[in-house]
N, C-alpha and C positions, 0 to 999 in steps of 0.2 A: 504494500500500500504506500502510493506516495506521501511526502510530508504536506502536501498541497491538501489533500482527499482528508490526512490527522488533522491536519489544522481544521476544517470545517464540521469535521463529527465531534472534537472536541469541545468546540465553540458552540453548536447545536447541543452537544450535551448539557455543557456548563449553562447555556441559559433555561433550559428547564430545570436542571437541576435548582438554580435560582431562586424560579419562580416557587416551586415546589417548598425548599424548603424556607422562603419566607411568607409564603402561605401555612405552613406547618409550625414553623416557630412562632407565628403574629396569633394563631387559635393558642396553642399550647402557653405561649406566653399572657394569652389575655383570660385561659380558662387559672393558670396559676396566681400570679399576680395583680389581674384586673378584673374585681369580684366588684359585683355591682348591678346596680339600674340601669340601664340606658334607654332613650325615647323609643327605639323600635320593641325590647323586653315592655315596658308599660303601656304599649298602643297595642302588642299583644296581648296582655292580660286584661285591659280594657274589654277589649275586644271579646276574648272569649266569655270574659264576663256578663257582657249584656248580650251576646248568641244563648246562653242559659236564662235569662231573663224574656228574653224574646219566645223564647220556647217552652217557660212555664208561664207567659203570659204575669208575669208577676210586679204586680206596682204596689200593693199593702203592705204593711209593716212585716205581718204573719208570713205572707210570702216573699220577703223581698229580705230579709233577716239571715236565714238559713245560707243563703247563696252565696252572698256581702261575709258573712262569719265564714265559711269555707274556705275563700280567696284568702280571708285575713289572717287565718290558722297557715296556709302555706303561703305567706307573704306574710310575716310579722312585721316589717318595716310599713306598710301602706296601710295607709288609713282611708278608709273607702264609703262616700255618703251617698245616698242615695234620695234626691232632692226632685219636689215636684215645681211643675212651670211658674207658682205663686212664689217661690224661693223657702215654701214649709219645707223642714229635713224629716223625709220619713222613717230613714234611722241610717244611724250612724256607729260605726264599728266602735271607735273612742268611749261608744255607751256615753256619749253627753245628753242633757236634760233636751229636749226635744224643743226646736227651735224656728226662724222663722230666719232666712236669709234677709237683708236689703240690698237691691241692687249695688250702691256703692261700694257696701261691707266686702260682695263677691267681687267685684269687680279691683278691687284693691289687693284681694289675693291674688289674683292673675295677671294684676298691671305689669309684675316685671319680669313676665314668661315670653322668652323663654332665654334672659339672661340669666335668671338664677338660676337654671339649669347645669351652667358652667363656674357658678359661686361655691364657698367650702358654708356648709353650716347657713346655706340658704333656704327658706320654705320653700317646696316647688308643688304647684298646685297644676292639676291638668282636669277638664272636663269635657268629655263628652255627653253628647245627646242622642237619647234612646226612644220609641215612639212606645207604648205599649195598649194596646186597642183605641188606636187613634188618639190618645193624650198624651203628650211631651212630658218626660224625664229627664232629668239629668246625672250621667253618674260621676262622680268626684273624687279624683284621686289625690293623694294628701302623703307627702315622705319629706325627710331633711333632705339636704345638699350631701350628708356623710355617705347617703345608703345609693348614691350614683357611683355609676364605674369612673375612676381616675380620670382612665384617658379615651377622649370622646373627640369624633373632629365629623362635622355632618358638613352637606354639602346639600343641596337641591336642583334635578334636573327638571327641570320642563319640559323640554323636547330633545328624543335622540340626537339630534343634529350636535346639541349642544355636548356630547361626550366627546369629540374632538378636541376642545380646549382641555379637558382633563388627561385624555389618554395620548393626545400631543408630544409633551414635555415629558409625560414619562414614557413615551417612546424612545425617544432621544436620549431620555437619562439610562435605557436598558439596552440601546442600541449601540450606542456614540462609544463607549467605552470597548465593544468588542470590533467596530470599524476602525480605530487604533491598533487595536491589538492585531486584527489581521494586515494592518497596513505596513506595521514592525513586522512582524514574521513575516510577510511576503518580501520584503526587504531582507532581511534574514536567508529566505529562500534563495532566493537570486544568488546575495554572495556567496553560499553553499555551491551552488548551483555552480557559477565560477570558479569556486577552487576545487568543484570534483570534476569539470573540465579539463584544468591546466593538469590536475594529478594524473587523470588519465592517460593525456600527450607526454608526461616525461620519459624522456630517454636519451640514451647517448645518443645518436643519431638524429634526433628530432628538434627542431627549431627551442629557442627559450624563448617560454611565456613569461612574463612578469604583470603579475597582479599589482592593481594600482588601487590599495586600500587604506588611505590614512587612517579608519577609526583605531582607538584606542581600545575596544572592546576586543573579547576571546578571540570573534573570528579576524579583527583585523592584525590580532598577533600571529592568529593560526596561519593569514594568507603571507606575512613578512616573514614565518619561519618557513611558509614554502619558498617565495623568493628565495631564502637562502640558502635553503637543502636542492633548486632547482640550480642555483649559479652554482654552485660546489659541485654537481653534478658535469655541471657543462664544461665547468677546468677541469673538470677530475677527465670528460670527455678531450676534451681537447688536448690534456698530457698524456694519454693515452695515445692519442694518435700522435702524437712530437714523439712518442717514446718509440711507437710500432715505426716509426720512421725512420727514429736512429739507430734503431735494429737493423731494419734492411740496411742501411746506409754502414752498419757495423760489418754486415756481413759481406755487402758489396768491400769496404776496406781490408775488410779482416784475406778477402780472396786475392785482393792485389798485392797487399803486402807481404802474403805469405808467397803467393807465382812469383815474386820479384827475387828475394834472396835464394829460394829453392830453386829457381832456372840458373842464377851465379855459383849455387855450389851441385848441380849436377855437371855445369861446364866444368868448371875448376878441379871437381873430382875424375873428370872422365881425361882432362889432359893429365894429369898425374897418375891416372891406372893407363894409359897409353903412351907414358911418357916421353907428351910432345914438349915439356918443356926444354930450354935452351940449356940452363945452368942451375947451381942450388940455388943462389939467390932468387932465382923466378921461383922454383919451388916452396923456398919458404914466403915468398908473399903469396903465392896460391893457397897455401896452407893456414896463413893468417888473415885473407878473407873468407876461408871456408869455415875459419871457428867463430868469426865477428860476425858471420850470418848466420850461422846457429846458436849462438848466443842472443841474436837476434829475434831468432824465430822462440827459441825457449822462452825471452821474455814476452813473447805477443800469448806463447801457452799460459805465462804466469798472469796475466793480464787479465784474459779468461777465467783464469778458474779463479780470482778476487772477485769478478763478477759473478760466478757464479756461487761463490762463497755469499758476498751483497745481498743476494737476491732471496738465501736461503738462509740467510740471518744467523751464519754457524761463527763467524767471529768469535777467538778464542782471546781473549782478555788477561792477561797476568801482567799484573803491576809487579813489580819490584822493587827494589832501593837496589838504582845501577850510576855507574859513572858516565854518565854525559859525554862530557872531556874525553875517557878512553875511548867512548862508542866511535868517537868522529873519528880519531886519531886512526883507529882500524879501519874505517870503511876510507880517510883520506887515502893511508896507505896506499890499498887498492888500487888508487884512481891513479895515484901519482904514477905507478909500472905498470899500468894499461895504458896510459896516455903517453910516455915515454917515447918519444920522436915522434908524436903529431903536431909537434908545434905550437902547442898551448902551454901557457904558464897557467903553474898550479900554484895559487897562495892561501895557504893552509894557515889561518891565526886562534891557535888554541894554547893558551897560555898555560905555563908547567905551573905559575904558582897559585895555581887556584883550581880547586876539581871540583865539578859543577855536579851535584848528584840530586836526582830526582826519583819518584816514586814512578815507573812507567814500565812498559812492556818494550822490554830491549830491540826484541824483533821485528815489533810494527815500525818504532821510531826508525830504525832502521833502514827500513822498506821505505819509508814515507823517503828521507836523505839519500839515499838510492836515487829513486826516482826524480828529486830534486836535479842532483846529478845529473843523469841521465838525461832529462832533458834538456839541462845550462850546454851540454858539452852538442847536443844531435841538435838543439836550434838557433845554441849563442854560441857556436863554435867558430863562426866568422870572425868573432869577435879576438879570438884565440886568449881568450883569459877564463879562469875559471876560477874564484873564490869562497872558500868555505870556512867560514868562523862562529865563535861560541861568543856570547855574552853574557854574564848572570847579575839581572837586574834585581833589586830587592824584594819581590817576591814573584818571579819567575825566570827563564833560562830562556834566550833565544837562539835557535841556529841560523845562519844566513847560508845561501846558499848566492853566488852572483856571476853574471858574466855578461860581456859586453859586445853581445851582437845586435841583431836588428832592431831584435826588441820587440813590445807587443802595443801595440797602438791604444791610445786612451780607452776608445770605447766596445774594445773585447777583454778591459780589463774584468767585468763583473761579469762577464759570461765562461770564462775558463776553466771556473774548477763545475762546472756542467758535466754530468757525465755524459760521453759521446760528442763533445764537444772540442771540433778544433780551429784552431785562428787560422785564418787564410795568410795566405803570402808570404811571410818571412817561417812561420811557424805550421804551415800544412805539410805535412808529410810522412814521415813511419807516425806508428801510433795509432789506437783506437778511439784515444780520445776520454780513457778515463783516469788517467795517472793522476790527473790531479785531483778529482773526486775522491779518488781511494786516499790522497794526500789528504783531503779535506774531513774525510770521515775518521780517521786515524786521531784528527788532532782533535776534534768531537769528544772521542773514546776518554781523549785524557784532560779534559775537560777544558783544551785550549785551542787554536783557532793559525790558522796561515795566511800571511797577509804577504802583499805581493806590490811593487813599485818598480817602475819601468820609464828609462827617456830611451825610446828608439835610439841605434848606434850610440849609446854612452853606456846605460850602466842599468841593466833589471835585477832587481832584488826580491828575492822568495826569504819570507820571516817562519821558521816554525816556533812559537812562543809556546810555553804548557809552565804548569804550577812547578816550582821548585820544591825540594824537599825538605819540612818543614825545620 
């Protein structure tokens, strides 16, 4: 059932419900609390009073006594006369001396009927006129102000026509309030209506809707928390597709870089099992690109499987208390008798009288200055410098890593540590594009951060900073 269909059975319910029970509460509250007279109760008992009179024919005392004492047995509040057309009382319930009206005297009981009706502790005096075998009677009703019902409110129609101005205004007063109510809920509806639209349509592939709801009410938080969950959806869409792209784009690289040193060392292998070369010296440079390209190729395998480590969140974490200072001095070592007659100066500044010792995982930091390396030497090697130094600030350690080639242009400085991510022109070429990410997530691990500064052909500088040891 729709909410359109609930809303009108509801509202159809609730107003007979209404009417019902203030029809039930207005008897039940007036048979409890509003015990009493009122003119319609006394114009009935009138009434049936002289329908018994009229039917015994009765106007004498002997007959007119018995009927009068009956009413007044089950009506002890009324006092009831029973007066012929001269204004003689021909008896009277009170048992008063037997008496003779004058017009004034009656008419002076009746003058202020029928306000004392609605007085406290006012006489109220009513009389009707009875015929009985063609002679005029009168019968006389007689009660205080105490013995009417509290609360009384009369009104008089005349003619039908005339119930319009009464049932008018409480048309209006029993309608008005529920053509509001459905005016809101249909408003209500609507924007329900709206936002099980846009929920319907969301997907990654599908347009964004945005709902335009400034109320401050449930649904207009409910439609600005879809907003949100619908744009989160569509970035979440959109890196999704950046990412499937630099996958292919990984895989397209990962094939060229790997075709390229695998075609130079089946050459270089195949002259050395045929041995075309000239002399030992061509030998051993043949033999010294065939280990530089599989060193090469090893690290494009180790590149992968960080990514595939990354991805499967197997990160192996041990902190320890290690020497900094030694760390570098080992991996500089390295660098300095692989680089040995390429022509690059190495300036190694790690001072003997201070050892810089931090709480960290020796192997990542490692990996992370590796890679530092490795790329100052394979993209700032133009530069033919290469610089690696420590500094221990007062509460953390910094590595530099520096060298002075092309360099990286201002505005791919904030895009580099991207994973799959690589700079055109001076810096396109080996590589997948995640060394630095894995750089960046390394320094994450130890709750520190790598910053990076660059003037084309002068001087790029890579910072690894992380907490020192306490």
């Amino acid at each position: 059932m729709r909410s359109r269909t609930k809303l009108w059975l509801v509202m159809l319910i609730s107003v007979a419900s209404s009417i019902i029970l203030f029809l039930v509460t207005m008897f039940v509250s007036g048979s409890l609390w509003d015990k009493g007279y009122s003119l319609n109760i006394l114009n009935t008992i009138s009434q049936e009073t002289r329908a018994l009179i009229s039917e015994e024919q009765a106007s004498g005392k002997e007959q007119i006594s018995p009927i009068l004492d009956t009413v007044h047995q089950q009506h002890p509040e009324l006092r009831l006369e029973w007066v012929a057309a001269d204004g003689t009382v021909i008896y009277d319930t009170s048992h008063d001396p037997e008496k003779r009206y004058e017009f004034a005297e009656l008419a002076y009981r009746v003058a202020n009927m029928p306000n004392n009706m609605w007085g406290e502790n006012a006489p109220i005096t009513l009389v009707y006129q009875e015929s009985v075998n063609g002679d005029p009677f009168f019968l006389i009703l007689n009660l205080n102000g105490e013995a009417m019902k509290m609360g009384q409110f009369f009104f008089y129609v005349r003619t039908y026509e005339s119930l319009i101005f009464i049932f008018l205004p409480l048309l209006w007063l029993l309608v008005l309030p529920y053509l509001f109510t459905l005016w809101y809920f249909s408003s209500i509806n609507r924007r329900i209506g709206k936002l099980n639209q846009a929920l319907a349509q969301v997907g990654l592939r599908k347009e964004l809707i945005v709902l335009h709801d400034k109320s401050k009410d449930e649904i207009g938080e409910l439609a600005r928390h879809y907003n949100a969950m619908a744009q989160r959806i569509h970035d979440q869409a959109a890196e999704i597709e950046q990412f499937d792209s630099r996958r292919r784009l990984l895989l397209s690289n990962l094939s060229h870089d790997l075709r390229t040193p695998l075609t130079m060392i089946l050459g270089y292998a195949e002259t050395i099992r045929t041995h075309s070369y000239k002399e030992g010296d061509e030998l051993q440079n043949h033999a010294r690109i065939i280990l530089q390209r599989s060193r090469y190729m090893d690290s494009l395998l180790d590149q992968l499987l960080d990514i595939t480590k990354r991805d499967s969140n197997v990160y192996e974490f041990k902190p320890v208390s290690v020497s900094v200072s030694e760390l570098i001095r080992k991996v500089a070592a390295d660098y300095i008798l692989f680089l040995d007659g390429q022509n690059i100066e190495v300036d190694v500044d790690v001072p003997e009288e201070f050892d810089a010792v931090a709480l960290v995982d020796a192997s990542l930091i490692e990996r992370a200055l590796r890679n530092l390396i490795d790329n100052a030497i394979r993209y700032g090697g133009g530069g033919q410098y290469l610089g690696i130094a420590i500094v221990r600030h007062e509460e953390w350690i910094s590595i530099y890593v520096k060298d002075r080639g092309k360099g990286i242009e201002p505005e791919y400085l904030n895009r580099i540590f991207e994973r799959f991510y690589r700079v055109d022109d001076g810096r396109r070429g080996e590589g997948l594009g995640i060394g630095l990410s894995f750089v960046r997530d390394i320094m994450e691990l130890h709750c520190g951060q790598v910053l990076v500064s660059s003037k084309p052909n002068k001087e790029t500088v890579f910072e690894l900073r992380f907490p020192k040891q306490a």
